[in-house]
N, C-alpha and C positions, 0 to 999 in steps of 0.2 A: 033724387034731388037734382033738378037742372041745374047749371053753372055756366056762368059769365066772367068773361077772362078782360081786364085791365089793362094796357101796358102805359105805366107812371114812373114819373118821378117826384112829384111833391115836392117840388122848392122854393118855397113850403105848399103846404095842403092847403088853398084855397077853396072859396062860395063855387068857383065854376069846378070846382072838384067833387064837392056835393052834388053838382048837378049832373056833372059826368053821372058818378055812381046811380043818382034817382033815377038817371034816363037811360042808363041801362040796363035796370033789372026792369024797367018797365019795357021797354022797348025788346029784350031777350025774354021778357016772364021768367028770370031768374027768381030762384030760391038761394042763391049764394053766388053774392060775388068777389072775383077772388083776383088780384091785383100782382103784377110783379112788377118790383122797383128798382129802380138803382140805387145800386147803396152810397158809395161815402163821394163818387167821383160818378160824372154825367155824360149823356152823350156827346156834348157841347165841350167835353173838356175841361169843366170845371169843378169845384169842390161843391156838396151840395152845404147851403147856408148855414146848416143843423145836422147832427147826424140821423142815420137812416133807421134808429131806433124810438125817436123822440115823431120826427115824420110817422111810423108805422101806426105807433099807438093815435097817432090823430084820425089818421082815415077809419083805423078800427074804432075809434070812438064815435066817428061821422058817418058811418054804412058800410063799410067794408067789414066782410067777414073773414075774409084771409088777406095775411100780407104775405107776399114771397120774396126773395131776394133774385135780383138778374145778376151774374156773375160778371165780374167786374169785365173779364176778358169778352164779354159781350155787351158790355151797358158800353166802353167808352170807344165807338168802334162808330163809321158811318153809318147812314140811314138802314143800310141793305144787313147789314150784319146784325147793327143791332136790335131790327126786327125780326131776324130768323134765329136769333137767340132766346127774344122774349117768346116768341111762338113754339120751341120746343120748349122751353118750360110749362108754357102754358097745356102744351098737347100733354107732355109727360102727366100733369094733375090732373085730366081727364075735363076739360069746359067743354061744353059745349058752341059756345059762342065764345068772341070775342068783340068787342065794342071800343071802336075808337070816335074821339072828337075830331071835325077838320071842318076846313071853311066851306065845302063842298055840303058835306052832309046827306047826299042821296049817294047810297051804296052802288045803284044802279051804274053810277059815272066811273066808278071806279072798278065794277065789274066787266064797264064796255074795254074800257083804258086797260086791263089787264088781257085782255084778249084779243085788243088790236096788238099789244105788244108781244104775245104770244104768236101770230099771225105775222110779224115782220121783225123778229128775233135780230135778222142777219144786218138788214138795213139797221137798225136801233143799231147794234155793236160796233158796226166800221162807220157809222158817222159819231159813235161817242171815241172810238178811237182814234179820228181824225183829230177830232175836237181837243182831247188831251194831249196828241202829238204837237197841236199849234201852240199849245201853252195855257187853251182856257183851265180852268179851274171844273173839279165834275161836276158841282151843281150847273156851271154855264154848257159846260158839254153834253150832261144829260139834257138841258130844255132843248138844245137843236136835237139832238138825237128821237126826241119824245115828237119832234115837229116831224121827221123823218118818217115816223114809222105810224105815222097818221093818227095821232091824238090832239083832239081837237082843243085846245086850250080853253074853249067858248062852253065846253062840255064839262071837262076838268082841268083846271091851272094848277099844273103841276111845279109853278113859279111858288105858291103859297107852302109854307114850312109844316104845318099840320098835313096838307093833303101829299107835300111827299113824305113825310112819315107814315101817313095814312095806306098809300097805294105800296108800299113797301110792307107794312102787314099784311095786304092781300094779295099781296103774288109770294109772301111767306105761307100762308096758310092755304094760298090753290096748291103751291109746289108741293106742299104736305102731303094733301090730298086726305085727310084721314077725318072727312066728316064735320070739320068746325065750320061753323056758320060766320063770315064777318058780319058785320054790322056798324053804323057811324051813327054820330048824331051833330046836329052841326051847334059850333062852335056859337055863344052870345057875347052879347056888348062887349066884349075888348078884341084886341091884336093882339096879337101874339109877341110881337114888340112892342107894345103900347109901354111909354115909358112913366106916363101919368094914370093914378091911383082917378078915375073917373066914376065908377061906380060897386054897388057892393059887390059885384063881378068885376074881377083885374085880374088884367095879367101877372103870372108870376115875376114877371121883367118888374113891371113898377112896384109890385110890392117890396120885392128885395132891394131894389132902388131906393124906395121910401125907409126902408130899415139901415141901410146905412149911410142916411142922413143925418141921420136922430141917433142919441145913446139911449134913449129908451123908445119903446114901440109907443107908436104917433095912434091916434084917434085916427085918420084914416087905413091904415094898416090895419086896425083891431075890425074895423068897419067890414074890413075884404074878407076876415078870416069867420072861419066857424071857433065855436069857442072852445073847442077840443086844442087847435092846433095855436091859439092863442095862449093858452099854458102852458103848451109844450115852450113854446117859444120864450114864454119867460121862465120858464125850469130852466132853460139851456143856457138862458144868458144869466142869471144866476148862479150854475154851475162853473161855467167860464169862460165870463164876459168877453163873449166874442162871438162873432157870426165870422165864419168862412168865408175867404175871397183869396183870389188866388197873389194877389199882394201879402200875404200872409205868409206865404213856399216861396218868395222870391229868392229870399238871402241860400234858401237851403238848396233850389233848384240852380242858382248860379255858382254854388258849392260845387255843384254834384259836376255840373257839364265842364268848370272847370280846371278838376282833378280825373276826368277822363279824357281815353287818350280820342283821337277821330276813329278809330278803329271800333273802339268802342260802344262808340255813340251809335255808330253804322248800323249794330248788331240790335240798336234800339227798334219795335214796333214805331213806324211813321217816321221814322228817319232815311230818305230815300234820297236816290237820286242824286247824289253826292253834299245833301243840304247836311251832314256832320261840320263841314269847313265853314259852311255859315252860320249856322249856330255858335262854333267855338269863335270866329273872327268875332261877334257883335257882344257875347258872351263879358269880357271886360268891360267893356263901356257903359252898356244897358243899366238905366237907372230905376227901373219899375219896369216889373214883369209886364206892364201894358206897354214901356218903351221897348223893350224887345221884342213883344211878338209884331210890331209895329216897324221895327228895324227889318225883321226877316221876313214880314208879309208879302207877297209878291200875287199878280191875275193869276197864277197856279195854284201859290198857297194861301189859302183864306186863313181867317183868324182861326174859325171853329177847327179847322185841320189840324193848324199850328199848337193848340191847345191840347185837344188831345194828343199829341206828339208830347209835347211835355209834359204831361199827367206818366206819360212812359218812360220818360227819363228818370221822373220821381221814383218810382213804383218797379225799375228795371225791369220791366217786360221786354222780353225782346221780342223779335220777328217769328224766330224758329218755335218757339213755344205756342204765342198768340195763333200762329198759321195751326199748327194744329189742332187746337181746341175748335177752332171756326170753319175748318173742313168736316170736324165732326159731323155728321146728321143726329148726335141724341146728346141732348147735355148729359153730364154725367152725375147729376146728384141733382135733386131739388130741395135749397136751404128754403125753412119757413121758419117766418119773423117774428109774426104774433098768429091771433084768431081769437073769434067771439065763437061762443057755444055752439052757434048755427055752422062756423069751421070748423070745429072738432067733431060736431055729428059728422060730415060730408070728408072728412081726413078718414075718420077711422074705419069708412069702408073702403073708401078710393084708394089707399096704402097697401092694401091687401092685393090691389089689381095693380098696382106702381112695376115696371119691368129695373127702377134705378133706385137708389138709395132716396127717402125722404130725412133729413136730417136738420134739425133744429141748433144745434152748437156744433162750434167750429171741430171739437175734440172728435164728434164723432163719426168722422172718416178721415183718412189719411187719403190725399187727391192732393194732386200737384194746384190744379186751379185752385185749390182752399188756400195753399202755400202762399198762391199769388194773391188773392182776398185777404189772407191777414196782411201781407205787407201792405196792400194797400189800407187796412184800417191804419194799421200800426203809423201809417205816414198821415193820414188825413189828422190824426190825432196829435202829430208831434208839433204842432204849433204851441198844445194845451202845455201849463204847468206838471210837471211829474205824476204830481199825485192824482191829477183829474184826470190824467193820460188814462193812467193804470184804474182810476176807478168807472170811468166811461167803459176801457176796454173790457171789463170785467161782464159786462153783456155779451160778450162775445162767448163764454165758457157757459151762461145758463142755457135755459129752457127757453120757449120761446115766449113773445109775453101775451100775457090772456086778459081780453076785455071781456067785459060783462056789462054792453050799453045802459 
């Protein structure tokens, strides 16, 4: 059975997510495509909208055959990591391919661009070095660095958000070296920021925009989605009445930094550089969690950076931990989500050739990452009222869930 590998988030499962999926099992001649996500918290640092249970079953309802889970210590992590996270998951389940959307959309560009970058290693590193010793921020340091080491931005603009997650899959899967085919397809009618709902393809930016406008889901949001993830969506808000934002963890996240000491904070993943004293200095004041990351943003620390730093402070991840899950070269379990019948044919042989645990509930493996995955549900869900905490989390102890399109 050929297999095509994913790397999502769904927040939420939109039309250009359908089209991802069509256009890559056409574009791979897959027989099963098999998706890993993030679960409750994103590479951006933020909550995702819905939980990553109510997401799962929509892609498997829209074409997906497998969902997997990306582990948290690798979903909320910069470009570079959290594509060598999603790509050893991927390799671990045996795909074949893997297929990413970006604005570029000829593979060609990004297989030249990985190989000038291969060819001038040294120049790339001491002008990205430079660049962060002046104070830029790394997406500004890497674009000179990428100018340095002769990629042609006319070839690929590595300035666009898709195509550098994109070329960061594929110096994940050359560095593998173990046979996966990349592949892209390019990106239609929206931005990636686009903040307006323009056509039945939108960006996931406007639709969540457009959702927390409205107390109920609006005629053009229903418009954007496929009708799998439009249920989900009002199941969730039904269940309890709320969409995720990080306004939500303010009270609990200015709780947390503080009643800790600087010392502490230090020991936090993303807290570098002596930014524990500015955190705690702006810490009292800050009136909304957008006023704070707004207080402490600086040309070094972007928003996206700052976010996830505080996703760590939630979730107590520290440095020492994080550092070695992501020196790893094998992740060490692969959690799976849901799967239609066409998953469970292509599991029940490929598990037999797995070298790492395949595991469906949290209960069954004892792993420190798992340790750090339940806190982080356990947090993403402590907004909820008690009882919906405790009955959402109760997913977490089944089987995985099974569509039957």
């Amino acid at each position: 059975m050929k297999t095509c590998g994913l790397v999502v988030e769904y927040n939420p499962f939109h039309n250009g997510h359908v089209h991802h999926i069509n256009q890559s099992r056409q574009t791979s001649e897959a027989d099963c495509i098999i998706a890993v996500m993030s679960g409750s918290f994103l590479q951006r640092g933020e909550p995702a909208i819905i939980d990553k249970f109510h997401r799962a079953k929509a892609a498997l309802l829209s074409g997906a055959d497998i969902i997997l889970e990306l582990p948290y210590v690798y979903a909320v992590q910069g470009s570079n990591f959290f594509a060598d996270g999603a790509v050893r998951v991927l390799n671990e389940i045996g795909v074949d391919s893997i297929c990413f959307g970006s604005e570029s959309g000829d593979i060609s560009r990004f297989l030249y661009a990985y190989h000038q970058l291969e060819a001038h290693q040294n120049v790339f590193s001491k002008t990205l070095t430079a660049g962060l010793d002046e104070g830029l921020s790394y997406p500004s340091a890497s674009k000179y660095a990428y100018l340095a080491a002769g990629i042609d931005p006319s070839k690929l603009d590595l300035s666009k958000p898709n195509n550098i997650l994109g070329f960061s899959y594929v110096k994940s899967i050359m560095a593998l070296n173990n046979g996966i085919r990349p592949l892209t397809i390019k990106r239609i009618k929206n931005d990636y920021h686009d903040a307006d709902i323009r056509h039945a393809i939108a960006s996931a930016t406007s639709i969540r925009q457009e959702l927390l406008k409205h107390e109920h889901i609006s005629d053009a949001v229903q418009h954007a989605l496929p009708d799998a993830m439009y249920e989900m969506l009002l199941d969730y808000q039904m269940k309890t009445n709320i969409w995720h934002t990080w306004e939500h963890y303010f009270p609990y996240l200015k709780y947390k930094v503080i009643t800790m000491s600087p010392m502490e904070l230090a020991e936090i993943q993303g807290v570098d550089e002596g930014l524990e004293h500015r955190i705690k200095k702006t810490a009292k004041t800050a009136v909304s969690f957008n006023d704070w990351v707004a207080r402490i943003k600086t040309k070094r620390y972007t928003w996206t950076r700052l976010q996830r730093m505080f996703v760590h402070i939630l979730t107590g991840t520290k440095k020492k931990t994080a550092a070695r899950f992501l020196q790893d070269t094998q992740a060490p379990y692969v959690r799976l989500l849901g799967m239609t019948p066409t998953g469970r044919t292509y599991l029940s042989k490929q598990k037999k050739k797995m070298s790492i645990p395949l595991i469906s509930r949290m209960p069954d493996l004892n792993h420190e990452m798992l340790d750090i995955e339940e806190r982080a549900q356990d947090v993403y869900y402590s907004i909820l009222e008690p009882n919906v905490h405790t009955a959402l989390f109760q997913q977490e102890l089944k089987g995985p869930i099974m569509v039957d399109p």
